[in-house]
N, C-alpha and C positions, 0 to 999 in steps of 0.2 A: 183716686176716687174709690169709694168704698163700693160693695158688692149691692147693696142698699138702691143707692142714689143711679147706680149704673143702669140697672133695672128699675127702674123708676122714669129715667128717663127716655129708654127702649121702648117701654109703654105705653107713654106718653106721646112717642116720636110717631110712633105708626099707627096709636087711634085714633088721635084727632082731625088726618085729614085722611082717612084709608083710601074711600073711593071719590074722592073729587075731584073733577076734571076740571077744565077752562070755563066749557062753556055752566056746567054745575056751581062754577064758584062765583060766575059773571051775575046766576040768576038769584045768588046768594047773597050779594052783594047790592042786588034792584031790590033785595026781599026785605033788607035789613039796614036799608038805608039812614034812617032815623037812630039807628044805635049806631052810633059812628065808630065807636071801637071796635065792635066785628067789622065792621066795613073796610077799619082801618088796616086792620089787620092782612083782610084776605088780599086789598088791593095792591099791599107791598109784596104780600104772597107771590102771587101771579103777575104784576106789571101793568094792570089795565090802563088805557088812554080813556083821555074822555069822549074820545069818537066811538067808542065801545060801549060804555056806559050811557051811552044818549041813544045808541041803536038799542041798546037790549030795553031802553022804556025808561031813562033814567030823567025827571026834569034839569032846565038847564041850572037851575039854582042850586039843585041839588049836588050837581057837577061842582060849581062855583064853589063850594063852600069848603070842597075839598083843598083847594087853591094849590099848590105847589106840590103837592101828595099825587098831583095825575101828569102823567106825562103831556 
């Protein structure tokens, strides 16, 4: 791998999730429900259930629609 793409990927690695926690990514996750691709993302991230996502204010539909994506 070249010198380029090495650093490239190192900066990438460590700005896009610098400071987020569990519960920062749970509330990330309620905020941004309707774009499902961030959603989809952080939920593989972290592992959320959907008993997690219905405490932090999630609708059940919204749970649902995820379907096999939640534990």
């Amino acid at each position: 791998m070249g010198k380029s793409k090495q650093r490239s990927i190192k900066n990438g690695k460590n700005t896009k999730f610098p400071y987020m926690t569990r519960e920062s990514a749970l509330s990330f996750v309620i905020q941004n429900i309707n774009d499902k691709n961030k959603a989809y993302d952080t939920i593989t991230l972290f592992g959320f259930t959907a008993e997690e996502l219905l405490e932090a204010g999630a609708t059940y539909e919204d749970v649902m629609s995820f379907g096999a994506l939640i534990k």
